[in-house]
Each structure stands twice: as structure tokens, then as C-alpha cells.
C-alpha positions in Angstrom: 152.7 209.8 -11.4 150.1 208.5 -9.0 152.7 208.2 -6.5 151.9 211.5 -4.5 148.4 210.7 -4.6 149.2 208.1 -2.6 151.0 209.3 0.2 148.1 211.7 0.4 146.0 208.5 0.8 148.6 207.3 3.6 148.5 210.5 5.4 144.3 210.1 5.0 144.8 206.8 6.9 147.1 207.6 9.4 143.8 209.4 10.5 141.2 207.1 11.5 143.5 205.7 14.2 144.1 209.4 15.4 140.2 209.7 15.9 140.3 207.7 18.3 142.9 209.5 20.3 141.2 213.1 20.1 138.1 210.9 21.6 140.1 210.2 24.7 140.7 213.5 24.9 137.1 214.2 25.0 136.9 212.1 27.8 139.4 213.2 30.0 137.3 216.7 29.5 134.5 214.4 30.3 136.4 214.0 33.3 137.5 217.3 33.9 140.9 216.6 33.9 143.7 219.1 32.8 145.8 217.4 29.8 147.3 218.5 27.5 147.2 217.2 23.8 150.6 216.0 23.1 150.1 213.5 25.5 148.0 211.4 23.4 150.7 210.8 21.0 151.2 207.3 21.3 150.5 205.9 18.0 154.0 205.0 16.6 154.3 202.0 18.4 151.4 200.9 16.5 153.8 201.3 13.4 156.1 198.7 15.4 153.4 196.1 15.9 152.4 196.7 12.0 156.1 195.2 11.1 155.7 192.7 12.9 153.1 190.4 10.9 154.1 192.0 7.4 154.8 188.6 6.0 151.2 186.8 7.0 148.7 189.2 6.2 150.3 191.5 3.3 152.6 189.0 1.1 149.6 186.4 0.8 147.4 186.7 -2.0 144.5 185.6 0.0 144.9 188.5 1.9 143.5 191.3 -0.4 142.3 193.8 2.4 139.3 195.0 0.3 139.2 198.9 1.3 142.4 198.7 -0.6 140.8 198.1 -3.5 138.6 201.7 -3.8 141.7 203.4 -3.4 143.2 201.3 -6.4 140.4 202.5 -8.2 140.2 206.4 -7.1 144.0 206.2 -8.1 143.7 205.1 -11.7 140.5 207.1 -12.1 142.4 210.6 -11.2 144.4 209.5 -14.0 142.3 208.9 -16.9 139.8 211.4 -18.7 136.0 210.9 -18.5 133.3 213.3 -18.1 131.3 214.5 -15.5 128.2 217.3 -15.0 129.4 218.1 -11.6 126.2 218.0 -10.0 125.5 218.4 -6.4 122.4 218.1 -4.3 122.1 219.6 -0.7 118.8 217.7 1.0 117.3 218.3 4.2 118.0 216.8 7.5 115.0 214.0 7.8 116.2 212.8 5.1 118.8 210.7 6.8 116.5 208.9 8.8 112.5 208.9 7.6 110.8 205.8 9.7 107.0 205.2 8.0 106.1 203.6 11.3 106.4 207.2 13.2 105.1 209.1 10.8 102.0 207.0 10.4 101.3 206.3 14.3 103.1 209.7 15.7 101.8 209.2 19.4 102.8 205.7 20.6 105.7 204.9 22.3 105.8 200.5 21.2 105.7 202.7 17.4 108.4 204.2 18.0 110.5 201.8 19.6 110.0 199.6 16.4 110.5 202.1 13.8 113.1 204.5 14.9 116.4 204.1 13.1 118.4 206.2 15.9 117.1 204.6 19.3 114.9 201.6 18.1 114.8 198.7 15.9 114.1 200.6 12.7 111.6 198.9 11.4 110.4 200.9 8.2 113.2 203.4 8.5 115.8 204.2 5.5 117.2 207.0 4.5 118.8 209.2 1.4 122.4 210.0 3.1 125.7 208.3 2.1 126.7 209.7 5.4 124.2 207.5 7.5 124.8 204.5 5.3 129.3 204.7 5.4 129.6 206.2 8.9 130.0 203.5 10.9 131.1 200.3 9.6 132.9 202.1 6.4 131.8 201.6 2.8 129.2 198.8 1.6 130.8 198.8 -1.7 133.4 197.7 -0.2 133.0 194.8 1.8 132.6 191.4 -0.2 129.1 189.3 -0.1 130.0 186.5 2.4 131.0 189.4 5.2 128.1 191.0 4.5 125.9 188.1 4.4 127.9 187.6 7.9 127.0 191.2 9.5 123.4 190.5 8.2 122.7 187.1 10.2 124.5 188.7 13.5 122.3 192.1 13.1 118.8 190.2 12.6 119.4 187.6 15.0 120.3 190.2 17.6 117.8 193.4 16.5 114.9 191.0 15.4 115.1 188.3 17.5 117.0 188.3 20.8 116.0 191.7 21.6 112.2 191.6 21.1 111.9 188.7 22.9 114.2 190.4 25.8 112.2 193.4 25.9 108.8 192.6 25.7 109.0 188.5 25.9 110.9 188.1 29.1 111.9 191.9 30.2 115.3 190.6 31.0 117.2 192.6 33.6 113.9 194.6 34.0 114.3 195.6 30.0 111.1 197.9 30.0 111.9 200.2 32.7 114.3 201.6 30.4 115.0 202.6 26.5 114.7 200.0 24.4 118.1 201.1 22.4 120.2 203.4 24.5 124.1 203.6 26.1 123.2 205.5 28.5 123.5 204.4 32.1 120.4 204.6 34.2 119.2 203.9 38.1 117.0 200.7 38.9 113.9 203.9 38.5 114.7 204.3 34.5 116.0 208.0 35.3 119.4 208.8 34.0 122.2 208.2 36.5 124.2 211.0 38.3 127.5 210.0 37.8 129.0 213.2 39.3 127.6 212.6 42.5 129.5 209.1 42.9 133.2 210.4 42.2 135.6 211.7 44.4 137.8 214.7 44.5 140.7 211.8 43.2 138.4 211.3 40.6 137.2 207.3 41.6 134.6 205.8 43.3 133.5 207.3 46.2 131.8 203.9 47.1 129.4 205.1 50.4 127.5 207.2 47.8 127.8 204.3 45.3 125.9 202.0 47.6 123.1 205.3 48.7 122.8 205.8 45.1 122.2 202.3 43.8 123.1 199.9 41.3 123.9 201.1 37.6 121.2 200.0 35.2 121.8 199.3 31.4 119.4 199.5 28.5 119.1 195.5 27.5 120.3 196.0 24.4 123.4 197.6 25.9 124.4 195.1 28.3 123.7 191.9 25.6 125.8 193.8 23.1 128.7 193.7 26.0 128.1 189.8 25.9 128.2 189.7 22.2 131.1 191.6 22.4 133.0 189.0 25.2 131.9 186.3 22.8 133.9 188.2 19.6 137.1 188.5 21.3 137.3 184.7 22.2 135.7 183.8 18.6 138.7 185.7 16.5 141.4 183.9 18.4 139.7 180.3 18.1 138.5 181.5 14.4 142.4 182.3 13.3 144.0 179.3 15.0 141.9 176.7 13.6 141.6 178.5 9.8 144.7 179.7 9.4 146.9 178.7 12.2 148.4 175.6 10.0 149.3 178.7 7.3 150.9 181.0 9.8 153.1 178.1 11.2 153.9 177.3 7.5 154.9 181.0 6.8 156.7 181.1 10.2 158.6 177.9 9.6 159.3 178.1 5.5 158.2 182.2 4.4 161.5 182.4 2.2 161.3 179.1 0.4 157.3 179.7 -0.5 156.0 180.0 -3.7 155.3 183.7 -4.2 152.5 185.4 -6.6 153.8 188.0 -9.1 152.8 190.9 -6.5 155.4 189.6 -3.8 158.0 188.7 -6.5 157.9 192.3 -8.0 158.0 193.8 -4.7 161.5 192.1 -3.9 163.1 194.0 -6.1 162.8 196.9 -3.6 165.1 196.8 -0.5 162.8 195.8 2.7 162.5 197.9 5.4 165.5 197.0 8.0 164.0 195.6 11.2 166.6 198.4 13.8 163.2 200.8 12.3 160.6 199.1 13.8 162.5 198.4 17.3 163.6 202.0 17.2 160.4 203.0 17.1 158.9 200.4 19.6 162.1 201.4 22.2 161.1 205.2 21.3 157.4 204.8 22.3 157.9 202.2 25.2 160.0 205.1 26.8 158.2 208.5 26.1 154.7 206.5 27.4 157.3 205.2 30.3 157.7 209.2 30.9 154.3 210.0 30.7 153.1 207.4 33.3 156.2 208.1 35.8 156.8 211.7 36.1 152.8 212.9 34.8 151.6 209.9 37.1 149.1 212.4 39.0 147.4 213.5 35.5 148.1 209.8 33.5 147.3 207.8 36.9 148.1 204.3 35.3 151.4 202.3 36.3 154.2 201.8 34.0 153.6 198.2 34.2 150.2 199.0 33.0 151.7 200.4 29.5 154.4 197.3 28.9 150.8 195.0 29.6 148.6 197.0 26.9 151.5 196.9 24.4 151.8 192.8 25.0 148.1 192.7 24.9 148.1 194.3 21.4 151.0 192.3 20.4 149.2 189.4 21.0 145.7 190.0 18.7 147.1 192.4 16.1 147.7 189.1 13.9 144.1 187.4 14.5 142.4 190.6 13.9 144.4 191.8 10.9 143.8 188.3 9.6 140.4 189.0 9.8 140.3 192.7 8.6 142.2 191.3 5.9 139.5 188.7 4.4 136.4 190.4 5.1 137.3 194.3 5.6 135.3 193.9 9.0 137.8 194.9 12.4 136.8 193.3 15.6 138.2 195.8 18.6 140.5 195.2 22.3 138.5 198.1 23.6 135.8 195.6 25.6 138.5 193.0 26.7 141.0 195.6 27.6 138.5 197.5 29.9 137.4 194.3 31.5 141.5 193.6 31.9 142.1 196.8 33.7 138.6 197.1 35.9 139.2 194.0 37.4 142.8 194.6 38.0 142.5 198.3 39.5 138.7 199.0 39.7 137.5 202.5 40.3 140.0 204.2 38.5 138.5 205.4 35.1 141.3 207.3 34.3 143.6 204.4 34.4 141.0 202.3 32.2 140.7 205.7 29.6 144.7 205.8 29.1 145.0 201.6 29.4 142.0 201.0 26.5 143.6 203.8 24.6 146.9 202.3 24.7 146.2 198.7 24.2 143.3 199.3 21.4 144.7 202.0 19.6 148.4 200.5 18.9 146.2 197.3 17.6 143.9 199.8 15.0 147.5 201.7 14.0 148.9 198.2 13.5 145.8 197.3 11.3 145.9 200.9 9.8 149.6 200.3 8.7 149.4 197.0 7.2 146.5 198.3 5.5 148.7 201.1 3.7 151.2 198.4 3.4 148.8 195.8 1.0 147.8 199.0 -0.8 151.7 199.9 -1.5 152.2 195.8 -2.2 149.7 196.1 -5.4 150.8 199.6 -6.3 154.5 198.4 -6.4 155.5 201.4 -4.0 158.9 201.2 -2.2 158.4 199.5 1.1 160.7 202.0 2.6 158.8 205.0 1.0 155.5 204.1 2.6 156.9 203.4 6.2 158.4 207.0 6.4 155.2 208.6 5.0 152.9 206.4 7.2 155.6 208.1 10.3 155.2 211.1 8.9 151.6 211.0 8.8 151.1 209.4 12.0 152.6 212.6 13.3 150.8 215.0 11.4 147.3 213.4 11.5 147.6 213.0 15.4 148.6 216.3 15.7 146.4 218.1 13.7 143.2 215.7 14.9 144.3 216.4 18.7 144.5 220.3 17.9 141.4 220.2 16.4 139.5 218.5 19.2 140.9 220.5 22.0 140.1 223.4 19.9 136.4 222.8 19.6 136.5 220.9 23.9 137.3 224.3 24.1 135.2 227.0 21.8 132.0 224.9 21.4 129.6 225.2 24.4 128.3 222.8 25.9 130.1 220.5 23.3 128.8 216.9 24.5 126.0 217.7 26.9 122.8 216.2 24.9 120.5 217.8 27.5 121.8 221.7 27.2 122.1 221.4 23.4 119.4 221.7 21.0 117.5 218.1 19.9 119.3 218.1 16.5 122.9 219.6 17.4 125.6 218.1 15.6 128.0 218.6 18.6 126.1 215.8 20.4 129.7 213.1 20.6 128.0 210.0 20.2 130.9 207.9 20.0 132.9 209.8 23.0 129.6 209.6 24.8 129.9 205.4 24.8 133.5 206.0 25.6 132.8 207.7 28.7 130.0 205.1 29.8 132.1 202.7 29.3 134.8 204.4 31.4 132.2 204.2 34.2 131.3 201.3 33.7 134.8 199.0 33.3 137.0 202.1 35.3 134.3 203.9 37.7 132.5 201.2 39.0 134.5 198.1 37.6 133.3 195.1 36.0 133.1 192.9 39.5 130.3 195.2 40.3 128.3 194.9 37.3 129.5 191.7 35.5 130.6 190.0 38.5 129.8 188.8 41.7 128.6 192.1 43.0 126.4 192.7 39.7 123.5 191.8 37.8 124.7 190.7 34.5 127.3 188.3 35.6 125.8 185.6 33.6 126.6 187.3 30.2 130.4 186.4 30.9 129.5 182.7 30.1 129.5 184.4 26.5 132.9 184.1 26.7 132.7 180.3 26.2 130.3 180.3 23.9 132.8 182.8 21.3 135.5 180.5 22.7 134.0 176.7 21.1 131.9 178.4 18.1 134.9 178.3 16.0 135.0 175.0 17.1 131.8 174.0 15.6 132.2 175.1 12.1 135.8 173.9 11.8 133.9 170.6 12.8 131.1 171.3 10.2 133.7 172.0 7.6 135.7 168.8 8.0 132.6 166.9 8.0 131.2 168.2 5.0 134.8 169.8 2.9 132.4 169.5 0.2 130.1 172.1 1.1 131.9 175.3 0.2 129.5 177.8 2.3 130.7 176.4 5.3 134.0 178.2 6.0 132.2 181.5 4.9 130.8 181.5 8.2 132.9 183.7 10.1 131.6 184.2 13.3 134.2 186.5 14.5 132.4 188.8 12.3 129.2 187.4 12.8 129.1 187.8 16.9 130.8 191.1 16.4 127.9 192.3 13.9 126.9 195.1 16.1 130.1 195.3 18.3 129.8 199.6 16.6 126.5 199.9 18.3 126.0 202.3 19.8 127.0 204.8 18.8 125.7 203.2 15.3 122.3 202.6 15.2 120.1 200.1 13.5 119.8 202.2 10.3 123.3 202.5 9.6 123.2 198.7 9.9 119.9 198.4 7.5 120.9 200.8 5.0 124.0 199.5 4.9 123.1 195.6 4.2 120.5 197.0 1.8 123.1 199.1 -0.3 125.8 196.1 -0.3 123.6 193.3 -1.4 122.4 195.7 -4.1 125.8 196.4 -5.2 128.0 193.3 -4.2 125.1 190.5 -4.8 122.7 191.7 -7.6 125.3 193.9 -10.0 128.2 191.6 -9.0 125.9 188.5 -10.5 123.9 190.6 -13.6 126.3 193.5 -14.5 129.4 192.5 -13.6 130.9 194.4 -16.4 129.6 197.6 -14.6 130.6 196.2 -11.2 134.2 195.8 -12.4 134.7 199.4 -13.4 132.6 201.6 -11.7 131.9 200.0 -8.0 135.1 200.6 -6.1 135.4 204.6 -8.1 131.7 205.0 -6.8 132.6 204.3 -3.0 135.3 206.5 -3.4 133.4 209.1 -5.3 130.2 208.7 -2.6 133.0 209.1 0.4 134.9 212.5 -1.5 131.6 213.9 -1.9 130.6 213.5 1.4 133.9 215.6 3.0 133.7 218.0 0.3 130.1 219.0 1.2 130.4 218.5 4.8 133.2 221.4 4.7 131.7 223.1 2.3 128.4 223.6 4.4 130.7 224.4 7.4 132.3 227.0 5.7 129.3 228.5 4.1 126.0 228.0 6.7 127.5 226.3 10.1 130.5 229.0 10.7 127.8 231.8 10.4 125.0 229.6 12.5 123.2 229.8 9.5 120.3 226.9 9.6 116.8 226.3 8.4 113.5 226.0 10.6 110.6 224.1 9.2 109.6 220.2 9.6 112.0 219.1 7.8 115.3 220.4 9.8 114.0 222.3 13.3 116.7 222.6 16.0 113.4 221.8 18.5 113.1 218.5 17.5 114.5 215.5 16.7 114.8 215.4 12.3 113.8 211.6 12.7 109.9 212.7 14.5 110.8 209.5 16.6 110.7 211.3 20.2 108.8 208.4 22.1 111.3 206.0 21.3 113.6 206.4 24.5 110.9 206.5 26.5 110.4 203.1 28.9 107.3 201.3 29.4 107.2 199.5 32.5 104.1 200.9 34.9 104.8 203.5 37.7 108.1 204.8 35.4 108.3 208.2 35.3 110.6 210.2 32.7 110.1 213.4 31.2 108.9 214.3 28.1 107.3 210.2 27.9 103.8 208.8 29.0 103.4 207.2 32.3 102.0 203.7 31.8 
């Protein structure tokens, strides 16, 4: 029976969401604030929104939701006998970033900046890990051609175009006085910003010392990436109204009298799942987050009208982006336009923003999460009612065990999170929680009206807003000009402007190596060994992706329990594995930062 292997699978989804919510956990010990886990689990109203749009992006053919697909695969493979030599390999740590360019001109910072792979452009850089090539934006196996093709055209134009000429062409918003690729937030000198010194004992602005302290800086790279970011939320609701909006309305209007493919017509032999769930659950969640920001108002410190807005917000774009997930297995994210929401409504309250991103972006990602499971069931044939109590059930165990975990280690790890008291290659450095708590600062802390508004400096990246907004626009145009030209509906530029909405924390080789290895796979086997492609791609990915959690537990148990590492060039916990050190380092004159030349 594969069946079991499948609610395994569920309860293996029901995680990804629940990452997100041990990362606001991180920040609230960011914060040094005093909550407890359970508060954090939220996510079963996400299961609500998931219900909702069942019929637009699950029943449809066109909707395949690729990452299904490798699981398909895994599935069928557990049940069929071939053989195997069970070999493993264990490599050392430079080998998941080597960048020629460093190696071969160790001393210059311009080098550096080009060919690092972690804080440059990296130029030159690949690497040997599955790890570095998956982590960020999932498996390239995965992901069809066009979307790749897609994320390719939005990486180059922004890595090897717009910021070049930013940098060292126009040194926009004074570019070269800090890293060239960084999330960090700096003062107008390039040094790193003390945010401690501008909060309160309330834990918000403490605005006197705000204004003695100065303006918060961002890399270049950091603050276009917000713009490209403004311009991806207005390009997936323009994108989805204008290419599908005529099929939703259809579906919405005529759903039971539609033609259905044999999938759909199989699946209503099964009893559906009766609606009272969903709005059981939704009522459930609505209330217990009610609770939480009534009677734990001094901890939670966001309204109750804040919570009823964040669950309308994700109401309103779980569709668009599922839509999207759905047809190109890429996921455009709330968490920009819901910080922007709440700064400018109650600015200097990071808190507030933390639990208001969290709620409104992570019921959205459950949602996703859950239709997800719920294509994967739809070709398996697996009771609808089957995989919404084991995606519940999961929901609660996953969150639960991911929150347990993460307090666990906030809490037995020292100096967990602090890059500058841990050593240069520590793996308890919290990249992504990092961003999350910049960001807190910078849409909660300071608010957006003093840095993207009329108080800040980058006020004119909001007019990328419009520019996501009428994009759409353009290649509907395009398309009914020229219907004959097939490439032109490809171009999806909600994925295309999003591109490298994950960076940071990814970096520009996950984005290389991972282009590189889907072209390979999706392009050139597709087109000359299609055969091969059919059978083996989708088992690969999920072969590549066991291997990986295997290994990574297995060196836990075996080396990183005991603190068992090795010191030579190739892994030394002095230095970083990469040999790229100069590439944070500014290079405007007079800038001073240590460890970097002074031009």
C-alpha cells in the first residue's frame, strides 16, 4: 500500500510552513521577549483558506503543481525493486562554494565582490553540494523550463545588470560605502547599525536617539530587491486576473456542469470534505489568535483587529499565488506587503509587524502547503477526507515539534544567531531569521514612512509598485497581438520580478547553481534523453533531497553532537570555507571597517 507513505509525505509538508513559525520565534528572542512556543500555533486557519480555492487550482488539469510530481515518483519507486551500491560520499566544506576569481586574485576587494557566491555576484563560483543548489528555491529538477527560463532573465537582469551599474556606475543611494551584497542594516559611515541603542524599555522606537543616531542605511542590493519585491505583489494579482481571471469566473459561475478530466471524475467517487470542517476550523483559529491578542496583549502587542485584517489579507492572494505555485512551482510571498501594511499603520512597533507578517504570510504558505497535498492526493486517488485529517494532524505535530526544537536550541546553543561572537564558518549563523529581524526594524522599528516614505531615502522604489501593477498589462497586450506566438504567455513576470524575492538569505550561487542544474536536466535531457528524463528525473530529486537529511543527521549524530570538526584549508572554523573575506568590505574613500582596506 503506498498509502502510509503518503501521510508521511503530508506530515513532511505540514513542515515547511512550520519553519517559518519557529523563525518568529527566533525573533522574538531577537527581541528578548518572553514567549512561550505554543503561541505560535496558528497554522490551522491556513487549512481553512486551503478549502477555500480547492476547485480552481486542484480539479484543473492545468494545474499540475510540479513538486507533486517527485513525490509521485519517490512513491512508486519505494514500491518496485531495482538495485543500488549504496554509496555515500562525505566532502569538505569549500566545496559548497569554490569561486576561481578569489582563489586566483586572493587580496582585492572589486575580486571578491564579483566572484563570491555568498556576499557577491558570483562570478566564477559553483559548487559540489545538493544542499547549496535545493536550499532555497527547492529542487531544480523540479521546476519546468519556461519558470526556469523565467527566474534566469529576473536573476541576470538584476545580478548582472542593474546592480553593477548601481554599484560602481552610478553608486546609487551611496552603494559603495557599503557591501555590495548584504541584509544587514548599516549607518550613512558603512559601520553596522546599533539597533539596541534605538529601542525603548516598551520595546519601539525611542525616536530622540533615532534622530542622534541617524538614518538607517541599506546595502543597494538590499533596498532594490525591496522594490523588486513591491513590483511582484502588484504583478501576481494583475498576472492572475488577466490570464486566468476569465477561467476562475467560469469555474465560479459553471464548476459542476464543466467537463472534467479522468482525475476529477475518479476522485468523485469519494465523499468531499463537508464545508462545517473548514469554518470550524477558521471560527477555532479566529478565536484562540482572538485570545492571544486580548488577554496576552502585553507579550503579543498587536490589536485584535490586526488578526481579522491579516486573515482577509491572506484570503485575498491565497488564489493568485496558488495559481501561480501551481503552474510554475515558484511561490511569490505577503511577507513584504504585509510589513509595509502594518508599519505604516502602527510604525515603531516591531513586535506587532513580527506577529502581523507571521499571521498574514504564513496562513497564505499553509493554504498553498495544503492544496499542494491536496493535488498530490487528486492524482494518487486518496480520500479527500483522509488527507484533510492527516494534513490537521500534521499541522499539529510538525508545529509542535519544529517550535520545540527551536526553543530548544534559542535556548542550549550559545550565542545561536550572533555572527560576530560565533566562529566564521558556524552553522548556527540564522541567515533567514537574521532578514527576518532586519526586516522587523525596518517595516516595525523604524517604519516604512521613514525609509520608503517621505522621511526616507528610497521613497522612489515605491513607484515599483506601478511598474508590477501594468507589466501584466503589457504581455496580455503582446499576446493578443501576436496569439500566434506561443512564447509570449510564458513570460510570467510575477515570477520573473520575484526572481530573487529569497535573496538574502539566498545568495547568488544558490541562484547559479541552480539555473545551471535545471537547464541541464529540464532543457538538454528533456529534449535528447527524454526516455531517461521520464523515469529517473523526478526519483533523482527525491533521491538528491533524502540523501541530503539522511547525512545531515547522520553527521549531527556522529561529528557535530561531540564538536567533532576538521582544521585545514579546506574546512577551518577561522575562516570563511568560501576564501572570499573582502567581499563585504565597502569601497568608497575615507570608509573605515574592520578587517577591510581603507581606500
Amino acid at each position: 500500500m503506498e498509502v502510509p507513505n503518503l501521510y508521511m509525505n503530508f506530515n513532511k509538508d505540514c513542515h515547511q510552513p512550520s519553519r517559518k513559525a519557529a523563525t518568529s520565534t527566533t525573533i522574538f528572542k531577537f527581541w528578548k521577549k518572553g514567549l512561550r512556543p505554543s503561541k505560535e500555533k496558528f497554522s490551522d486557519y491556513g487549512i481553512w483558506l486551503g478549502g477555500a480555492p480547492e476547485k480552481y487550482v486542484v480539479e484543473p488539469a492545468h494545474m499540475w503543481w510540479p513538486s507533486t510530481l517527485v513525490q509521485i515518483s519517490l512513491f512508486r519507486t519505494l514500491h518496485e525493486k531495482e538495485e543500488n551500491d549504496g554509496k555515500r560520499r562525505y566532502l569538505f566544506q569549500t566545496l559548497q562554494s569554490i569561486s576561481l576569481v578569489c582563489l586566483a586574485f586572493p587580496h582585492s576587494v572589486t575580486a571578491h565582490q564579483i566572484g563570491s557566491g555568498m556576499s557577491g555576484l558570483g562570478l566564477g563560483a559553483f559548487t559540489f553540494y545538493w544542499t547549496t543548489v535545493a536550499s532555497f528555491l527547492f529542487s531544480p529538477l523540479v521546476s519546468p523550463f519556461f519558470a526556469i527560463v523565467n527566474v534566469f532573465i529576473g536573476y541576470a537582469l538584476t545580478i548582472y545588470l542593474v546592480i553593477p551599474v548601481s554599484y560602481w556606475g552610478l553608486n546609487l543611494y551611496n552603494a559603495k560605502a557599503f557591501p555590495i551584497f548584504s541584509s544587514d542594516l548599516f549607518t550613512s559611515q558603512g559601520q553596522l547599525y546599533n539597533i539596541t541603542l534605538i529601542v525603548n524599555d516598551k520595546f519601539e522606537l525611542d525616536l530622540p536617539e533615532y534622530e542622534k543616531l541617524g538614518r538607517i542605511h541599506l546595502s543597494t542590493f538590499f533596498a532594490l530587491n525591496y522594490g523588486f519585491g513591491f513590483a511582484t505583489i502588484a504583478a501576481t494579482v494583475t498576472h492572475v486576473a488577466l490570464f486566468y481571471g476569465r477561467e476562475i469566473y467560469s469555474r465560479y459561475r459553471a464548476s459542476t456542469r464543466e467537463k472534467a478530466d479522468v482525475h476529477t471524475r475518479l476522485m468523485r467517487n469519494y465523499r468531499d470534505i463537508p464545508s462545517w470542517w473548514f469554518y470550524l476550523l477558521l471560527i477555532g483559529s479566529i478565536i484562540v489568535g482572538l485570545a492571544l491578542c486580548v488577554f496576552l496583549k502585553k507579550d503579543v502587542q498587536t490589536p485584535w483587529w490586526g488578526l481579522i485584517f491579516a486573515a482577509a489579507l491572506a484570503f485575498f492572494f491565497t488564489l493568485p499565488i496558488s495559481i501561480i505555485t501551481a503552474t510554475t512551482n515558484q511561490t511569490p510571498g505577503l511577507n513584504i506587503i504585509t510589513e509595509y501594511i502594518m508599519g505604516a499603520i502602527l510604525p515603531g512597533q516591531p513586535i506587532t509587524n513580527v506577529c502581523f507578517k507571521t499571521y498574514g504570510y504564513m496562513s497564505m504558505a499553509q493554504a498553498v502547503s495544503f492544496l499542494s497535498d491536496f493535488k498530490l492526493g487528486h492524482y494518487m486517488k486518496i480520500p479527500p477526507r483522509s488527507m484533510f485529517l492527516v494534513q490537521f494532524i500534521g499541522t499539529a505535530l510538525a508545529g509542535t515539534v519544529n517550535l520545540g526544537v527551536a526553543w530548544w536550541l534559542l535556548t542550549s546553543v550559545d550565542d545561536i544567531c550572533h555572527r560576530n561572537l560565533l566562529p566564521a564558518n558556524s552553522p548556527w549563523t540564522c541567515p533567514g531569521a537574521r532578514v527576518f529581524f532586519d526586516a522587523s526594524v525596518i517595516w516595525g522599528l523604524v517604519g516604512p514612512k521613514r525609509i520608503f516614505g517621505s522621511l526616507g531615502q528610497y521613497a522612489t522604489l515605491n513607484w515599483f509598485f506601478l511598474g508590477g501593477l501594468l507589466g501584466p498589462v503589457v504581455v496580455w497586450l503582446l499576446h493578443k497581438a501576436f496569439p500566434s506566438q506561443t512564447w509570449i504567455p510564458l513570460i510570467n513576470l510575477p515570477v520573473l520580478l520575484g526572481a530573487t524575492g529569497n535573496m538574502p538569505p539566498a545568495t547568488p550561487l544558490n541562484y547559479t547553481s541552480w539555473i545551471l542544474v535545471g537547464t541541464i536536466f529540464n532543457f538538454f535531457v528533456f529534449r535528447y534523453r527524454k526516455q531517461w528524463w521520464q523515469r529517473y528525473n523526478y526519483i533523482l530529486s527525491a533521491a538528491l533531497d533524502a540523501g541530503v537529511a539522511f547525512m545531515t543527521v547522520l553527521i549531527y549524530f556522529s561529528l557535530g553532537i561531540e564538536d567533532k570538526s576538521l582544521n585545514w584549508w579546506g574546512a577551518s572554523p577561522d575562516y570563511l570555507p568560501e576564501h572570499c573575506d573582502l567581499a563585504t568590505c565597502p569601497t568608497a574613500k575615507g570608509i573605515s571597517v574592520d578587517g577591510c582596506p581603507t581606500f
